[in-house]
DRENTORKOL-3810 file (N, C-alpha, C; in nm, 4 decimals):
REM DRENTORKOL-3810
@n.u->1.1104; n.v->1.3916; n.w->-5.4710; ca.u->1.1231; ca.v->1.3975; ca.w->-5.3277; c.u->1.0580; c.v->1.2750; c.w->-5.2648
@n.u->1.1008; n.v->1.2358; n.w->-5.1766; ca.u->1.0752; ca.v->1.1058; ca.w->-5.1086; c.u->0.9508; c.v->1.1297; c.w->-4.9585
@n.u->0.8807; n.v->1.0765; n.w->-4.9524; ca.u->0.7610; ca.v->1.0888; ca.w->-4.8715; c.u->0.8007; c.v->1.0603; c.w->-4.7502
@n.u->0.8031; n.v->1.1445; n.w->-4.6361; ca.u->0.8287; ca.v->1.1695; ca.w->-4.4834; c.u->0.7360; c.v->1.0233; c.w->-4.4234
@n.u->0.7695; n.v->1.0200; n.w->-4.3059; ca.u->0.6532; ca.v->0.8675; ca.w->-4.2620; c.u->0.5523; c.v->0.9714; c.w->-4.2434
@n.u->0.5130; n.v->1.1001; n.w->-4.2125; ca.u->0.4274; ca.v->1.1791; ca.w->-4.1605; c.u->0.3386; c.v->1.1759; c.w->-4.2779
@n.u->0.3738; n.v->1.1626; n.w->-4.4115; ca.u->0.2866; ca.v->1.1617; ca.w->-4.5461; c.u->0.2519; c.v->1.0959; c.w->-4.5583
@n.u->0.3075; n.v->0.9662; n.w->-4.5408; ca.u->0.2314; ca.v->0.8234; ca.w->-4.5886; c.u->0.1008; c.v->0.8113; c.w->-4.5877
@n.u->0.0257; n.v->0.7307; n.w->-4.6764; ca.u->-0.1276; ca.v->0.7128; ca.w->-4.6830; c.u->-0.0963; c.v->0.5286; c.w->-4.6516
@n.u->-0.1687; n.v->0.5366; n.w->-4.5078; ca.u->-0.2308; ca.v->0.3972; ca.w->-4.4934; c.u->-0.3414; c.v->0.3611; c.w->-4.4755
@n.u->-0.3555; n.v->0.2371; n.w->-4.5015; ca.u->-0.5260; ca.v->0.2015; ca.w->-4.5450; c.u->-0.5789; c.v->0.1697; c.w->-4.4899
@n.u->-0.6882; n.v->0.1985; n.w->-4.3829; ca.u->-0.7243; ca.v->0.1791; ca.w->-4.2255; c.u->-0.6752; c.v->0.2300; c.w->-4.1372
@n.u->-0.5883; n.v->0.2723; n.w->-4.1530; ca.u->-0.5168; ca.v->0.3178; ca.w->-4.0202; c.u->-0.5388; c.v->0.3348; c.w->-3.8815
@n.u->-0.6569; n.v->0.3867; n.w->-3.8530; ca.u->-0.7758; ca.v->0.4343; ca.w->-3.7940; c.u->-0.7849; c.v->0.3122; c.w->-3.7247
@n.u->-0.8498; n.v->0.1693; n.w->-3.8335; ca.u->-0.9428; ca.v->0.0895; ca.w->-3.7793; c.u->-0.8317; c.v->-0.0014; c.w->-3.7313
@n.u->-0.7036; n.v->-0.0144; n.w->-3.8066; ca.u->-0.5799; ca.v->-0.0591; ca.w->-3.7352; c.u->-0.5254; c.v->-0.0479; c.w->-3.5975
@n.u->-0.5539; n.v->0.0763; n.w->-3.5298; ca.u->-0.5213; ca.v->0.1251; ca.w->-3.4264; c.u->-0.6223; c.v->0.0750; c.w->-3.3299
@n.u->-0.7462; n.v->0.0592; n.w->-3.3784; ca.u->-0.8515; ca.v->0.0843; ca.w->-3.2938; c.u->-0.8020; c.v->-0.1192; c.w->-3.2205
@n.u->-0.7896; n.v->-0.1964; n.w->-3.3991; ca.u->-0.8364; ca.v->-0.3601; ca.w->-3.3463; c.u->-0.6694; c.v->-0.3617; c.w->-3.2353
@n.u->-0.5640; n.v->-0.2809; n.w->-3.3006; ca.u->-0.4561; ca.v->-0.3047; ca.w->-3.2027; c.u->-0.4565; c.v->-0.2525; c.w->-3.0410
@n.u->-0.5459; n.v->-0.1539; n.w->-2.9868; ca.u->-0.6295; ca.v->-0.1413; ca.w->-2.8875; c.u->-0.6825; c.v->-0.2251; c.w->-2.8043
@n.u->-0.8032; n.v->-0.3312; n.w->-2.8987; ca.u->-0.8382; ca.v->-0.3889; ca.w->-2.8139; c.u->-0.8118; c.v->-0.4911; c.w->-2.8022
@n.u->-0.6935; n.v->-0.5540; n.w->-2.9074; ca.u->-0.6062; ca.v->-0.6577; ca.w->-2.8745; c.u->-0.5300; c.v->-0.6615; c.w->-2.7437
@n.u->-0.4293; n.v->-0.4844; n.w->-2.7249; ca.u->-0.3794; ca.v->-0.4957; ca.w->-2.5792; c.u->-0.4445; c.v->-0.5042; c.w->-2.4880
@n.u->-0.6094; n.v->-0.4273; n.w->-2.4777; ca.u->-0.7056; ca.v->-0.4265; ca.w->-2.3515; c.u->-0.7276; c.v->-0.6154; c.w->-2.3093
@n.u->-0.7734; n.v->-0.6901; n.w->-2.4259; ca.u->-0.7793; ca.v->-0.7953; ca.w->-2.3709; c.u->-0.6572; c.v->-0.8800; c.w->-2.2746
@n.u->-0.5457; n.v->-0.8301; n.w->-2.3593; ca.u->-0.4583; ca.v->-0.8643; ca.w->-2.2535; c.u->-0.4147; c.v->-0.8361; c.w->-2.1408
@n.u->-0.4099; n.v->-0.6885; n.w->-2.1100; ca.u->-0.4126; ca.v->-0.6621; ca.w->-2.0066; c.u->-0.5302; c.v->-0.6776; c.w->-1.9391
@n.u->-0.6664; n.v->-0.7198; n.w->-1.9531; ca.u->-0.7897; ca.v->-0.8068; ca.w->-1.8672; c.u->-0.7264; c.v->-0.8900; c.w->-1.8262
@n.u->-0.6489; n.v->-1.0020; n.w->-1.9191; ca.u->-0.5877; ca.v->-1.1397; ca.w->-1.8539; c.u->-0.5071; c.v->-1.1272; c.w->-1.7441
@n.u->-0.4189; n.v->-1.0118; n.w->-1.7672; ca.u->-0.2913; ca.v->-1.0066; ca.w->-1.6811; c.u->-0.3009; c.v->-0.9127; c.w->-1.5640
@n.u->-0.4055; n.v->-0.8840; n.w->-1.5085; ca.u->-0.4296; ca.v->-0.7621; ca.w->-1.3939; c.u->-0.4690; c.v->-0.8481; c.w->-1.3118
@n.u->-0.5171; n.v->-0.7902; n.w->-1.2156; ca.u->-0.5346; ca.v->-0.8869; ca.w->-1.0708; c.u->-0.6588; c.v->-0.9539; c.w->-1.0301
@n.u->-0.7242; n.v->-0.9740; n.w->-1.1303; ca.u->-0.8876; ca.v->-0.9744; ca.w->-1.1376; c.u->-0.8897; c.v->-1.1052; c.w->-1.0816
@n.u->-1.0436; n.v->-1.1606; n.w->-1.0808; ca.u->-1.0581; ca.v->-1.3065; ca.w->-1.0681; c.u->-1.0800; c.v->-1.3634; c.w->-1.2191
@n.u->-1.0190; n.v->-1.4974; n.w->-1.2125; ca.u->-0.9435; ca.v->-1.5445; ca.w->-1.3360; c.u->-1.0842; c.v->-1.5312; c.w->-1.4774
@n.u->-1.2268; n.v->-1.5975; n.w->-1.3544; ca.u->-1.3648; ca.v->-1.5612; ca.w->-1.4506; c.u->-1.3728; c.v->-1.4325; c.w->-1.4704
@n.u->-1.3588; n.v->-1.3614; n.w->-1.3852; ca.u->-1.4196; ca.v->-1.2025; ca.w->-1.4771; c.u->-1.3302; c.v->-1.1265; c.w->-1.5714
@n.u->-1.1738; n.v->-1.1929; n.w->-1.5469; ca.u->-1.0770; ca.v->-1.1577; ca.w->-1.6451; c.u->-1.1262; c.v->-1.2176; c.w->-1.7999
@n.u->-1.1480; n.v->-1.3653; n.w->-1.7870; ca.u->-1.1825; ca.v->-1.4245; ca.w->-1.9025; c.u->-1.3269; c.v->-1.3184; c.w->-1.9750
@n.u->-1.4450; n.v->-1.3184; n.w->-1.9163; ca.u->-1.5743; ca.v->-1.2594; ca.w->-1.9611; c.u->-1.4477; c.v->-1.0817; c.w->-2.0555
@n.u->-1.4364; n.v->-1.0230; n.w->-1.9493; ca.u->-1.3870; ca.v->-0.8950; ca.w->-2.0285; c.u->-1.2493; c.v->-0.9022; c.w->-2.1402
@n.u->-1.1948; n.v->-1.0104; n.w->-2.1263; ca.u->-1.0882; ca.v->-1.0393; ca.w->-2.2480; c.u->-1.1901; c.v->-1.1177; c.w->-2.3763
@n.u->-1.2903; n.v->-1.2091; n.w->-2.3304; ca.u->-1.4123; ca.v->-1.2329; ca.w->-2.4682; c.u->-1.4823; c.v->-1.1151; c.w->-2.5098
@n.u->-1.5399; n.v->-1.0479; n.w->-2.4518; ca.u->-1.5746; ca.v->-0.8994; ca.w->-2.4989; c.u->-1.5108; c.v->-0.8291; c.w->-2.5795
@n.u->-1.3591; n.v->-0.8358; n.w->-2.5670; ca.u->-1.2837; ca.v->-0.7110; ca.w->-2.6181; c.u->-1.2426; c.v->-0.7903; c.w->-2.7343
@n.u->-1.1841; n.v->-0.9410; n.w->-2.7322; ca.u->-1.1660; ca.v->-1.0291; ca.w->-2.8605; c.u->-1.2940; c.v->-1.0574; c.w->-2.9539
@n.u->-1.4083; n.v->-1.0331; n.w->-2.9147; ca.u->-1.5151; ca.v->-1.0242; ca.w->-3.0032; c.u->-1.5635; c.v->-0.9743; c.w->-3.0458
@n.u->-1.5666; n.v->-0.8070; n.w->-3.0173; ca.u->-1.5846; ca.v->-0.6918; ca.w->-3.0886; c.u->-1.4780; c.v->-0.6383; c.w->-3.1800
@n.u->-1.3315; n.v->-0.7403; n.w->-3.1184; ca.u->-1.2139; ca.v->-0.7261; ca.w->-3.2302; c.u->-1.1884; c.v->-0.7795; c.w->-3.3943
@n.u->-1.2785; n.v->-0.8506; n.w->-3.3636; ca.u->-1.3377; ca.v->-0.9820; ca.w->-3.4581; c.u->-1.4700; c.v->-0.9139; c.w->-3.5700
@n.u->-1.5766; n.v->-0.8659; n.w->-3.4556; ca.u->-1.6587; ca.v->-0.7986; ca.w->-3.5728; c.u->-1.6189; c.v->-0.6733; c.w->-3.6761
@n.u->-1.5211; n.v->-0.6162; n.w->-3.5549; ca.u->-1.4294; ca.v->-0.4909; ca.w->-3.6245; c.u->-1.4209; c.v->-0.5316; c.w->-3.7863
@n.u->-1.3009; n.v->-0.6551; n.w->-3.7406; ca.u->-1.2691; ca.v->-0.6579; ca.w->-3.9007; c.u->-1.3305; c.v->-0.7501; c.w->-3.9493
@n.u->-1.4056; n.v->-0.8178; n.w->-3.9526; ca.u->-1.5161; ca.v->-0.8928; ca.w->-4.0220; c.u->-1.6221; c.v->-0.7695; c.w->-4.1266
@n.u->-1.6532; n.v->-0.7002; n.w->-4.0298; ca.u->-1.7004; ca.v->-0.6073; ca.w->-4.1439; c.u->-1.6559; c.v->-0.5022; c.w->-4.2197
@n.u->-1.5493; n.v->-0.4397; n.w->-4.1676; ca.u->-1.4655; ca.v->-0.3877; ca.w->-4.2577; c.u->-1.3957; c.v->-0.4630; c.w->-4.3251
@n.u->-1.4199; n.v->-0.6034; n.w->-4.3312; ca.u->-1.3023; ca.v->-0.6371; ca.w->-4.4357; c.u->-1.1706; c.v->-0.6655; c.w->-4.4411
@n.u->-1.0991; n.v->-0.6758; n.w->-4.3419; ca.u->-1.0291; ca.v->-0.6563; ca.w->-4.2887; c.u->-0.9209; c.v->-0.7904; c.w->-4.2136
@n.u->-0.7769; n.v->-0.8374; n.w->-4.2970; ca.u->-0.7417; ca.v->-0.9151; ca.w->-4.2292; c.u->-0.6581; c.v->-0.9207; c.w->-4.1055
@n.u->-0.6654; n.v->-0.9774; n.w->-4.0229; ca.u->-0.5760; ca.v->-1.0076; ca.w->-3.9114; c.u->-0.4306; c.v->-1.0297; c.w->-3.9285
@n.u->-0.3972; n.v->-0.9675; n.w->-3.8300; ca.u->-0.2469; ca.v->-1.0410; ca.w->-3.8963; c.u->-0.2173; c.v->-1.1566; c.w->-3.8246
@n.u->-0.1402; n.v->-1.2447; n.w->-3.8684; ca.u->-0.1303; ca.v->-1.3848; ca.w->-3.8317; c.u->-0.0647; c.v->-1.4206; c.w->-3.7081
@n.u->-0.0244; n.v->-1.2912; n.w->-3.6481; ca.u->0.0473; ca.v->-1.3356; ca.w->-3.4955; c.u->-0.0500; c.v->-1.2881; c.w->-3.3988
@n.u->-0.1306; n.v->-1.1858; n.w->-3.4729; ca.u->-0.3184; ca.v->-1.1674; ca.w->-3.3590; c.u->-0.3447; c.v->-1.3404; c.w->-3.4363
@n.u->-0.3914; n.v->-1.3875; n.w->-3.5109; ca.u->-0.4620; ca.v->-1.5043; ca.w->-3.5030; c.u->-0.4714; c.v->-1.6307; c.w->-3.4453
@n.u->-0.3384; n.v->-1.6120; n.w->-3.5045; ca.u->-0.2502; ca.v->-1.7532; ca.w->-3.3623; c.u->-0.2835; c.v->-1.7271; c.w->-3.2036
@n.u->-0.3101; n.v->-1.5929; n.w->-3.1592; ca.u->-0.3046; ca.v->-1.5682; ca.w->-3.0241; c.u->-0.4658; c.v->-1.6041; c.w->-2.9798
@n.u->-0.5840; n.v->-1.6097; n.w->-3.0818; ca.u->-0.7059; ca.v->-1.6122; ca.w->-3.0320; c.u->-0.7500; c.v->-1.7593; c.w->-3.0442
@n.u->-0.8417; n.v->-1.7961; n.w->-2.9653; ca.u->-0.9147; ca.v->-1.9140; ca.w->-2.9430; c.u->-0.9913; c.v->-1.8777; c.w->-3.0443
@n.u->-1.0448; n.v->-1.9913; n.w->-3.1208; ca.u->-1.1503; ca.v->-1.9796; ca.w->-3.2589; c.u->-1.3077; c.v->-2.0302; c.w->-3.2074
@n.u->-1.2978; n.v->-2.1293; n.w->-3.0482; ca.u->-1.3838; ca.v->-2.1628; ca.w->-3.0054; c.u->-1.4418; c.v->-2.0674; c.w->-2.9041
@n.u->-1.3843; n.v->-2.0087; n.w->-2.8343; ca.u->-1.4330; ca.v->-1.9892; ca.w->-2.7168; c.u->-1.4024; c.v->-1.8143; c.w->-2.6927
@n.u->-1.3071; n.v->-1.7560; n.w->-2.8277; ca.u->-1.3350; ca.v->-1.6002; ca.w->-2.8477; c.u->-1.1678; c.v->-1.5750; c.w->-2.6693
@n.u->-1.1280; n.v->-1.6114; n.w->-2.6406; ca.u->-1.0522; ca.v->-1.6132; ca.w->-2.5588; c.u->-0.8473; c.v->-1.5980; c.w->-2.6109
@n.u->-0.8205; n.v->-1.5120; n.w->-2.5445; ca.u->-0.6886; ca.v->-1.4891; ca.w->-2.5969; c.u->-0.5717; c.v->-1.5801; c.w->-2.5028
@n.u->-0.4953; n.v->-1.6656; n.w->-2.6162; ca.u->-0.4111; ca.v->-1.7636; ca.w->-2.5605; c.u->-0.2968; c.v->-1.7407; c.w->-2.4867
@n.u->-0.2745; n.v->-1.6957; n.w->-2.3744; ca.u->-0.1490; ca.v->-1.6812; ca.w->-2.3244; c.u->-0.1197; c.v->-1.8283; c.w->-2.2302
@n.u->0.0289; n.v->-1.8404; n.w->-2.3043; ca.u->0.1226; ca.v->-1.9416; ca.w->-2.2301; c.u->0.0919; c.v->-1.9444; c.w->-2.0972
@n.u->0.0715; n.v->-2.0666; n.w->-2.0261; ca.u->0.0694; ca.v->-2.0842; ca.w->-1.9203; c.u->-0.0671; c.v->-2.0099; c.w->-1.8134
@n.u->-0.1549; n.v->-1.9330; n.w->-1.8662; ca.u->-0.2396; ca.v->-1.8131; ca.w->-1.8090; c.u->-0.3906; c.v->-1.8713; c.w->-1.8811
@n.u->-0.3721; n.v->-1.8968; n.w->-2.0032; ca.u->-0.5087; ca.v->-1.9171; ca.w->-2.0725; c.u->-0.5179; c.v->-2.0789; c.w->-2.1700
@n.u->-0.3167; n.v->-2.1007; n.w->-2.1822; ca.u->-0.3197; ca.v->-2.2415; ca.w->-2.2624; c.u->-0.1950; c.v->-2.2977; c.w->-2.2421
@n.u->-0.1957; n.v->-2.4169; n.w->-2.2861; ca.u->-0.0940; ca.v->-2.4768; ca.w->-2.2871; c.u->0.0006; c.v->-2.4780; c.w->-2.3972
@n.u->0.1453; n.v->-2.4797; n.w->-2.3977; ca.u->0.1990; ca.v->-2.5397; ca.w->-2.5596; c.u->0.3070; c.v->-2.6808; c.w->-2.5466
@n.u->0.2963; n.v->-2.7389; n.w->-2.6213; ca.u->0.3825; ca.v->-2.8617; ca.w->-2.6330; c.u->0.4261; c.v->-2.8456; c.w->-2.7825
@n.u->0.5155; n.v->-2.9166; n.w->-2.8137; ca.u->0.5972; ca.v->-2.9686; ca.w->-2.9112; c.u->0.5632; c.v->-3.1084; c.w->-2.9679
@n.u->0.5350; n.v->-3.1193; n.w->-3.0765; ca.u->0.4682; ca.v->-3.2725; ca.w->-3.1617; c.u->0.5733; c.v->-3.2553; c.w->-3.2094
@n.u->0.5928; n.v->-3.4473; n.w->-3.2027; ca.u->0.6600; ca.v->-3.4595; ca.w->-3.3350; c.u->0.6201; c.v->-3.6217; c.w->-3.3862
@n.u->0.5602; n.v->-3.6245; n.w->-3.4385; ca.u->0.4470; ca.v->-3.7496; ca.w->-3.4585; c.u->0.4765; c.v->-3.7617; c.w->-3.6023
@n.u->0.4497; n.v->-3.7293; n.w->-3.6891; ca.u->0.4434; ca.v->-3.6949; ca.w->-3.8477; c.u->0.5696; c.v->-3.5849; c.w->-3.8718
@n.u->0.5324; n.v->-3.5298; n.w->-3.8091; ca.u->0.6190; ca.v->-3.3536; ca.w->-3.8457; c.u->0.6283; c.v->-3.3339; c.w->-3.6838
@n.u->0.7019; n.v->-3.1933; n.w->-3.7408; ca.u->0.7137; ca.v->-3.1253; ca.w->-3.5892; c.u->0.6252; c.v->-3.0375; c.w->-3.6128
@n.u->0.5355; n.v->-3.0015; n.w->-3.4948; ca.u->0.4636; ca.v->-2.9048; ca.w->-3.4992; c.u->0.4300; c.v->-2.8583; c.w->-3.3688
@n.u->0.3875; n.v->-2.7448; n.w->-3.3548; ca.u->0.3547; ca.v->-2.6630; ca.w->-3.2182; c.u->0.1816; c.v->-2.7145; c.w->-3.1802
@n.u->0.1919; n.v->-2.7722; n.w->-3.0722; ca.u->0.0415; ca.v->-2.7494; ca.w->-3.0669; c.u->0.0074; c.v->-2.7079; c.w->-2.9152
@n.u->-0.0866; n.v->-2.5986; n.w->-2.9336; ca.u->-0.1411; ca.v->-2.4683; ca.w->-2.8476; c.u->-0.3020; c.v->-2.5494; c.w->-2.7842
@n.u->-0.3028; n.v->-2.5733; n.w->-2.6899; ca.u->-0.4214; ca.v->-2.6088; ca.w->-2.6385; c.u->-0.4851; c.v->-2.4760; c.w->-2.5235
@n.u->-0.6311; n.v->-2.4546; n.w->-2.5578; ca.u->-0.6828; ca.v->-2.3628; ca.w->-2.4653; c.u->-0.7399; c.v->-2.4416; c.w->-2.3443
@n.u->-0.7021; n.v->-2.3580; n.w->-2.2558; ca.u->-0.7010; ca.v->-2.4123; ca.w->-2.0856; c.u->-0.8956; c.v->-2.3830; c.w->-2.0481
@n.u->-0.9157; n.v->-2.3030; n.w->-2.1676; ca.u->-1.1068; ca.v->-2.3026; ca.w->-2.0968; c.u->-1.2021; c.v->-2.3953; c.w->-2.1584
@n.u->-1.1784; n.v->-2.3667; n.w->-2.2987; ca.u->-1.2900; ca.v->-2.4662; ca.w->-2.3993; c.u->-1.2232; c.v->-2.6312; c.w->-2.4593
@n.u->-1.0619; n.v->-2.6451; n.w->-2.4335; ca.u->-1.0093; ca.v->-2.8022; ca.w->-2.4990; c.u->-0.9849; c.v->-2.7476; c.w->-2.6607
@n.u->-1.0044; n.v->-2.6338; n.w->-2.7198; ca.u->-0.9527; ca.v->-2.6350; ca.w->-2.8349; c.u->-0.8332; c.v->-2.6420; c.w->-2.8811
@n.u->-0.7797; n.v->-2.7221; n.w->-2.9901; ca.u->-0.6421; ca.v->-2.7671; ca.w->-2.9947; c.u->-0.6081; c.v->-2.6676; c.w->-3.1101
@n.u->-0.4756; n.v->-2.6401; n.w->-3.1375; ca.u->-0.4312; ca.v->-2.5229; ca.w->-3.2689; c.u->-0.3138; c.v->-2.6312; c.w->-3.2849
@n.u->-0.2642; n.v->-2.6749; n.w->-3.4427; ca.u->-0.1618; ca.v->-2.6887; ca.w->-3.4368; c.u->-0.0900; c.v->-2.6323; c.w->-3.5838
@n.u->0.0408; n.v->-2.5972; n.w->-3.5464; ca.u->0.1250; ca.v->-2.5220; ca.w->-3.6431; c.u->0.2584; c.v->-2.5848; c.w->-3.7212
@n.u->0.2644; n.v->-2.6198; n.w->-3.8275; ca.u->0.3496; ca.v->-2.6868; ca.w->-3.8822; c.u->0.4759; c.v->-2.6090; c.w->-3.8695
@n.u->0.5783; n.v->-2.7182; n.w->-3.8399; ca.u->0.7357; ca.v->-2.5798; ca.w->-3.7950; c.u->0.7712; c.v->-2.6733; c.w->-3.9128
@n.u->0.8759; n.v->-2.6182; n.w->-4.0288; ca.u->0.9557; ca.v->-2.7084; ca.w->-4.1308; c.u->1.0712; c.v->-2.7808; c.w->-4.0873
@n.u->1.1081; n.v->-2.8119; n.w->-4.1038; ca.u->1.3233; ca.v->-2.8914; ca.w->-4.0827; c.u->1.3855; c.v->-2.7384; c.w->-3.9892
@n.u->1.3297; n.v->-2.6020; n.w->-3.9613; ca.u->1.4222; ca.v->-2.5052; ca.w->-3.9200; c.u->1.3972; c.v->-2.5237; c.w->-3.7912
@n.u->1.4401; n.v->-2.5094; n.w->-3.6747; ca.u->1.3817; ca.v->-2.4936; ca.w->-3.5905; c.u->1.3522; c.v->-2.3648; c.w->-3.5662
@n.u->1.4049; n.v->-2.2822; n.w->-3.5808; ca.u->1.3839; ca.v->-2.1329; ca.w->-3.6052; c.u->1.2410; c.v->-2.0742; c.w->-3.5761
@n.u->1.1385; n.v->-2.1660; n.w->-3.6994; ca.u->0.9908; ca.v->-2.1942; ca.w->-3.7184; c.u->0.9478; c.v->-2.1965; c.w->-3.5437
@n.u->0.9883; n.v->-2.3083; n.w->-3.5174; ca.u->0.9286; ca.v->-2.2886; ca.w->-3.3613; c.u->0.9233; c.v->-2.2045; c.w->-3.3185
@n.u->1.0670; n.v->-2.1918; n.w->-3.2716; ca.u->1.0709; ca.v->-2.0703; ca.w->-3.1638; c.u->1.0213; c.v->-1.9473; c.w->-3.2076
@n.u->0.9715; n.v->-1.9106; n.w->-3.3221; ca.u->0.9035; ca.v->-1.7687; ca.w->-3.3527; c.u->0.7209; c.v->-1.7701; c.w->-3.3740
@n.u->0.6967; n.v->-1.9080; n.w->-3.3472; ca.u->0.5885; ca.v->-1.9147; ca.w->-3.3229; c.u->0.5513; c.v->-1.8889; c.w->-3.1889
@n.u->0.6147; n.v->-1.9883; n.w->-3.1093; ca.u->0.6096; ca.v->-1.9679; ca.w->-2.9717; c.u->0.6229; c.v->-1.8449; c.w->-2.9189
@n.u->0.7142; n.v->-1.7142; n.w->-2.9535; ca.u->0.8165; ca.v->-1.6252; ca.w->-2.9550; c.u->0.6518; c.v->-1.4965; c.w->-2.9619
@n.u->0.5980; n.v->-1.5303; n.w->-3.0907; ca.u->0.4643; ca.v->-1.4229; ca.w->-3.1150; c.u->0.3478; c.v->-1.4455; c.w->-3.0068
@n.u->0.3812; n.v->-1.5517; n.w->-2.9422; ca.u->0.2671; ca.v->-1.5561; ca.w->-2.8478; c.u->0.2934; c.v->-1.5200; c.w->-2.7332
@n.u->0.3908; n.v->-1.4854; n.w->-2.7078; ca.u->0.4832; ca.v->-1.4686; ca.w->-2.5578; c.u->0.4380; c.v->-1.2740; c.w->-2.5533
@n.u->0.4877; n.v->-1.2626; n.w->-2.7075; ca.u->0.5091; ca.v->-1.0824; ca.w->-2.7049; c.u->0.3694; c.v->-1.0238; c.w->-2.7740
@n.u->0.3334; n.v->-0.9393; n.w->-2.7187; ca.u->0.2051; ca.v->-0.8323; ca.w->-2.7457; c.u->0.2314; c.v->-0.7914; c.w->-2.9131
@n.u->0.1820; n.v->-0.8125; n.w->-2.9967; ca.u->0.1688; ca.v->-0.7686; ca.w->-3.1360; c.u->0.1452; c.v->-0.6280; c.w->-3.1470
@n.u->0.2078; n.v->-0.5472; n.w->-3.1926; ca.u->0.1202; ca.v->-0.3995; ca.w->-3.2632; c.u->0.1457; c.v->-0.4002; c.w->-3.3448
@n.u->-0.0120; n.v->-0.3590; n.w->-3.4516; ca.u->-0.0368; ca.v->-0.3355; ca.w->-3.6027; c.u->0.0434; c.v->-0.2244; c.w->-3.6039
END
């Protein structure tokens, strides 16, 4: 007999739900009507306790939460709201994500597809759930 989704055993699950939580809270801090500083302070709060979450459990991120966080400044990158994105093509083509608070630069290698781009760009636009 084949296992219902209701059976499944997943591994964290719990702590999955919890970091996908306060992944959306930070965003919705960014995106409510606040003033732009006290939005930022309560979206670093919620991205930094998201961070110790799985730091001590062990626990990896998935790579479209990673791309979305500032590594400097604990701040979640939204287009146009928290950073900038441009298109390199210097060496390669690549995406590069600049944060609008601290100057930290991210950049992402896209291959010959363009495809690569636009689904980089594409994960930062849309809210992730684990």
């Amino acid at each position: 007999m084949a296992q219902t989704s209701k059976q499944l055993n997943i591994p964290n699950k719990e702590i999955s739900h919890r970091i996908n939580f306060m992944y959306q809270a930070a965003h919705t801090a960014l995106t409510c009507g606040k003033s732009q500083a006290e939005a930022n302070q309560v979206c670093r709060m919620y991205v930094r306790s998201l961070r110790k979450i799985a730091k001590k459990l062990v626990l990896r991120l998935d790579p479209d939460i990673k791309r979305s966080l500032c590594k400097k400044c604990d701040l979640l990158l939204l287009p146009g709201l928290t950073s900038t994105i441009r298109l390199g093509s210097k060496r390669q083509k690549h995406v590069i994500i600049k944060c609008r608070d601290c100057g930290a630069v991210k950049r992402f290698l896209s291959r010959s597809d363009a495809l690569i781009e636009i689904q980089v760009v594409q994960s930062l636009l849309i809210v992730p759930k684990i």
